[in-house]
N, C-alpha and C positions, 0 to 999 in steps of 0.2 A: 599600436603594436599588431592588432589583430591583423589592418591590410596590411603591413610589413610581412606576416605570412602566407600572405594571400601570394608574393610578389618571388619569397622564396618556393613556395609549394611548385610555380609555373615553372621554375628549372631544377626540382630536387621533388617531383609529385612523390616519391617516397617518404618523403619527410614529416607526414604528417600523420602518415599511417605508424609509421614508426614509434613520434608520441606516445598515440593512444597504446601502440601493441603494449609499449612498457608501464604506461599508466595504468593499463589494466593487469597487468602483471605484478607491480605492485600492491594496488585492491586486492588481488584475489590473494597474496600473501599474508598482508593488512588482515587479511580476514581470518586466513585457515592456519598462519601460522604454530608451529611448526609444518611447514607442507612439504612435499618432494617433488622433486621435478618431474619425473612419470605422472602423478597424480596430477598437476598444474596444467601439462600439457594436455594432457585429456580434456580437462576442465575448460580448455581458453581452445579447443581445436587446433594445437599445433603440433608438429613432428616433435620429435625426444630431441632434435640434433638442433631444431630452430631454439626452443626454451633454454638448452645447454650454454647455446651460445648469447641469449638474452641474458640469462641470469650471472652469467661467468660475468660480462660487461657491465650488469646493476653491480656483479660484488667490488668489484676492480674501482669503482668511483664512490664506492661508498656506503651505497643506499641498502644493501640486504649482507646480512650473516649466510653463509652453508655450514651446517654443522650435522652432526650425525644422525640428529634426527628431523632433520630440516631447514627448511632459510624462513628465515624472519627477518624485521623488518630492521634494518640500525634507526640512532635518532634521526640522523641527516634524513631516511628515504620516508619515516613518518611527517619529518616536517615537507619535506618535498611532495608527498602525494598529497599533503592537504593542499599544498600550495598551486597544484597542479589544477583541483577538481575544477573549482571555477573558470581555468582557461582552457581546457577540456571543453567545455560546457561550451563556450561565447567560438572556439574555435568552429565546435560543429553547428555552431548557428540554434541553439535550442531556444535562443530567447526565442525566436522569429518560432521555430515550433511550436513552443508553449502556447504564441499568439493565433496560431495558425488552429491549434487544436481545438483550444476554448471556444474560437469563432463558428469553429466547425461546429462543436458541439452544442455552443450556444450558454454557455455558461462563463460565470462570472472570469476565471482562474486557472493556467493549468501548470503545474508544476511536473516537470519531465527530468529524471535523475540519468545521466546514460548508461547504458547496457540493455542487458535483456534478460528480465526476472528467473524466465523458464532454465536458462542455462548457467547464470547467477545468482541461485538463489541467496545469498548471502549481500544481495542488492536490498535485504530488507532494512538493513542498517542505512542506508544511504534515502530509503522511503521514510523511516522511522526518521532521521535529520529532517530531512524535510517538510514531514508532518509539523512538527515540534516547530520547524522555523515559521511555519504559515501559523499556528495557534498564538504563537508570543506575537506575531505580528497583529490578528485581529483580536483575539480577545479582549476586550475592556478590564480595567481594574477594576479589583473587589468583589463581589458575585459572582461566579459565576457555576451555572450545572451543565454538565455535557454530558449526554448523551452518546452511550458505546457500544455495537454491535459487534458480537461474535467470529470468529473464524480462523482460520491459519494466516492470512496474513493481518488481519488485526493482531490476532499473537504476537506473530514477528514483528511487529512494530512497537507493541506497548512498552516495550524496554528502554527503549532509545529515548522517550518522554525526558524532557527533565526538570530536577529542580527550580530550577530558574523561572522556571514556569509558574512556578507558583509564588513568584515576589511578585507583593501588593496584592496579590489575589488570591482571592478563595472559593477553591478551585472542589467542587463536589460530581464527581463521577458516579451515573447511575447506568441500568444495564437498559437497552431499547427493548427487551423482553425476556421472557421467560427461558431459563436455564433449563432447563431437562431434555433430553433425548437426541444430545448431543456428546461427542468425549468432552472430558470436564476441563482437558486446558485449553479448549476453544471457548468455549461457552462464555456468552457475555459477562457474564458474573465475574467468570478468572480473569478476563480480559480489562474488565473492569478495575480490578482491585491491581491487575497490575499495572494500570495507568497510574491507580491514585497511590502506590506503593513510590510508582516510578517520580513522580511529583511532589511528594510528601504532603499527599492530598484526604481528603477523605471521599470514601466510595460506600454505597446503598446496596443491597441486592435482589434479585427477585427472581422468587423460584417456584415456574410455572412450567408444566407440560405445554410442549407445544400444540397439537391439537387438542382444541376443547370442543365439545357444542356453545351454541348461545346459550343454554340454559345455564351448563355451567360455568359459564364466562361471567355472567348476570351474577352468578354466588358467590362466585372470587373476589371481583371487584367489592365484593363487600367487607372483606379483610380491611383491617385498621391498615397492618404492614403493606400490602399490596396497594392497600388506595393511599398511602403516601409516598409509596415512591412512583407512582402511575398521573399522582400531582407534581411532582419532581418533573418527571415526561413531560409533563403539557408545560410546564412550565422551563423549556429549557433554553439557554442559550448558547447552544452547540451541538452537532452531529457528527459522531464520525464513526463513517461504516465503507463497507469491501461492496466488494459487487462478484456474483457467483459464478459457475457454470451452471446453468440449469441440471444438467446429469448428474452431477455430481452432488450439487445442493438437495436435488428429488428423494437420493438414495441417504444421502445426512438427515434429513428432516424426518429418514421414517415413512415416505409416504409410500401406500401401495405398488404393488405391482402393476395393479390395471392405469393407476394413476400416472406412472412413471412410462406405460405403453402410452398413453395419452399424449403426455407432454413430447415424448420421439415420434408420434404421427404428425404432430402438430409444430413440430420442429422448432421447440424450446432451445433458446438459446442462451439465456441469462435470468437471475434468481437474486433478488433485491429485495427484501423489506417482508417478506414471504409471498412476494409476485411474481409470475415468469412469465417471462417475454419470449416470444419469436423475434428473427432479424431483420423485421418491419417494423419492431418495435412496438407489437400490438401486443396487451397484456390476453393470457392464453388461461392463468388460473391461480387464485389466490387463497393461500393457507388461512383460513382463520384463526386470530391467536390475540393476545394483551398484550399491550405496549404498542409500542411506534408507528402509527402507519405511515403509505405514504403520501395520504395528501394532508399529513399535518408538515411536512417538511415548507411549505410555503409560506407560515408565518414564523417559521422560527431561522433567527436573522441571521446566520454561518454555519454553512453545510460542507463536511470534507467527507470526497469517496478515496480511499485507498485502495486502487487496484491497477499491477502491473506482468507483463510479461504477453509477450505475440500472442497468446494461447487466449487472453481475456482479451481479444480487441473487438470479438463479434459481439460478447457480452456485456462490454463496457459500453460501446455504441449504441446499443440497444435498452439499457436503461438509461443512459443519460438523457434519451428524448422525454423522456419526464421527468429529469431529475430538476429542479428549483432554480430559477436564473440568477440564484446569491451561490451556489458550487462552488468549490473547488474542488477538480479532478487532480489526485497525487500518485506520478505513472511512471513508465520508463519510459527507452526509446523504444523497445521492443513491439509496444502497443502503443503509441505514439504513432510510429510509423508507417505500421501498418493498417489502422484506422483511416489515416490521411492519404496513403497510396487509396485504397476501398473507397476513397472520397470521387 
């Protein structure tokens, strides 16, 4: 089927733009519903009078309601955009990306959902599928602990987890560190609990300041609670964490002023694990803290980063040169693309 469009696209190269224009039109429906068409058209960069006449054509076949307070989706256009996602995908050749990226980057895996995070935010639903379909596919039955890292798009993804997940196994969610001196629905803890909410799993917590000295790191770890879920850590079989802006991570973490001039002389570009990287991928300065580091990621046997949108492709590049050759990267096309062009 797929060369059958290759065959039409050579006398109709409209045709395929067109597709996607609606397929994405529907998504962004799918998502925001009730939506208006001013707002839609902003959101997808088109004129009022191009959408007017996209969505007048989705109503007329079927696929979307307009009603007073907006169009949504009928059942036809929700079975139809699921049905679409996958030829979407294989039309714009993502397989051949996905292979193209992981090779690039040297890891196991890469899963590519399309669009582009920065101007789709509501692509987290589509990362969160995906996470979900990569865990049921590697995780082993019966045991198992993973390991969950903090942030706004871990957030956005922990929802989408599901049940299902946790037939024949048992599935114990613990946090890669210390909760505090972060807003609390990021923080690995929430993140946490709402993986294993989302699972109907069970979840551990641990609640540490992020910067400690050694000494008091040395007293901590002497907690009953803290050195049982920090045995949980070492003992884990799963990872799944985001990857930063360094700017933006420097100023979440608390860290100084002088320290935050530091990292901009020295032209931070990504923040991982509490390491920051420049775009040579040379680590430049690391937070000291409990829980996770990163060279324990090398014995522990399935690693997932979840990070997407153009805007992370310097920072994703740039951790992944040390990220563990068992990876899987889970992204758009947005930083897909652009990674690979920079190649």
């Amino acid at each position: 089927m797929l060369n059958n469009l290759s065959w039409i696209e050579n006398i109709a190269p409209d045709f395929l733009k067109v597709i996607r224009q609606r397929y994405e039109i529907l998504q962004q429906i799918s998502w925001l519903s009730p939506v208006g068409r001013r707002s839609l058209a902003i959101k997808l960069g088109l004129s009022e009078r191009s959408m007017r006449t996209e969505t007048e054509y989705l109503k007329q076949v079927g696929l979307i309601d307009i009603g007073r307070r907006g169009m949504t989706l009928t059942e036809k256009g929700e079975q139809t955009l699921e049905q679409l996602a996958p030829v979407i995908a294989k039309v714009y050749n993502v397989s051949q990306i996905e292979s193209d990226l992981a090779a690039h980057l040297q890891i196991a895996r890469a899963v590519i959902v399309p669009g582009n995070t920065d101007v789709q935010p509501h692509l987290s639903k589509s990362l969160g599928d995906a996470l979900n379909d990569a865990l049921k596919l590697l995780l082993p039955l019966g045991r198992n602990i993973i390991t969950v890292f903090g942030g706004v798009t871990m957030s956005s993804v922990a929802s989408q987890l599901s049940p299902t997940l946790n037939r024949h196994r048992d599935l114990l969610f613990v946090p890669g560190r210390g909760g505090l001196g972060e807003s609390v629905e990021i923080q690995s803890n929430t993140v946490c609990q709402m993986m294993a909410n989302s699972t109907h799993s069970h979840y551990r917590t641990l609640y540490l300041p992020e910067n400690v000295s050694s000494e008091a790191m040395k007293s901590l770890i002497k907690d009953e609670n803290i050195g049982d879920v920090l045995d949980f850590i070492s003992n884990s079989d799963a990872v799944i964490h985001s990857i930063g802006d360094a700017q933006i991570m420097a100023k979440r973490r608390g860290l100084s002023l002088e320290t935050r001039s530091m990292l901009t002389d020295k032209k931070a570009v990504a923040e991982c694990f509490g390491y920051f990287f420049n775009q040579q991928s040379q680590m430049i300065y690391k937070i000291p803290r409990i829980g996770l580091q990163l060279e324990d990621l090398n014995r522990i046997p399935r690693v997932f980063a979840v990070a997407a949108g153009q805007s992370k492709a310097l920072a994703i590049e740039a951790y992944m040169k040390h990220a563990p050759s068992q990876s899987w990267l889970i992204t758009d096309e947005g930083a897909a693309n652009s990674i690979l062009k920079g190649k």
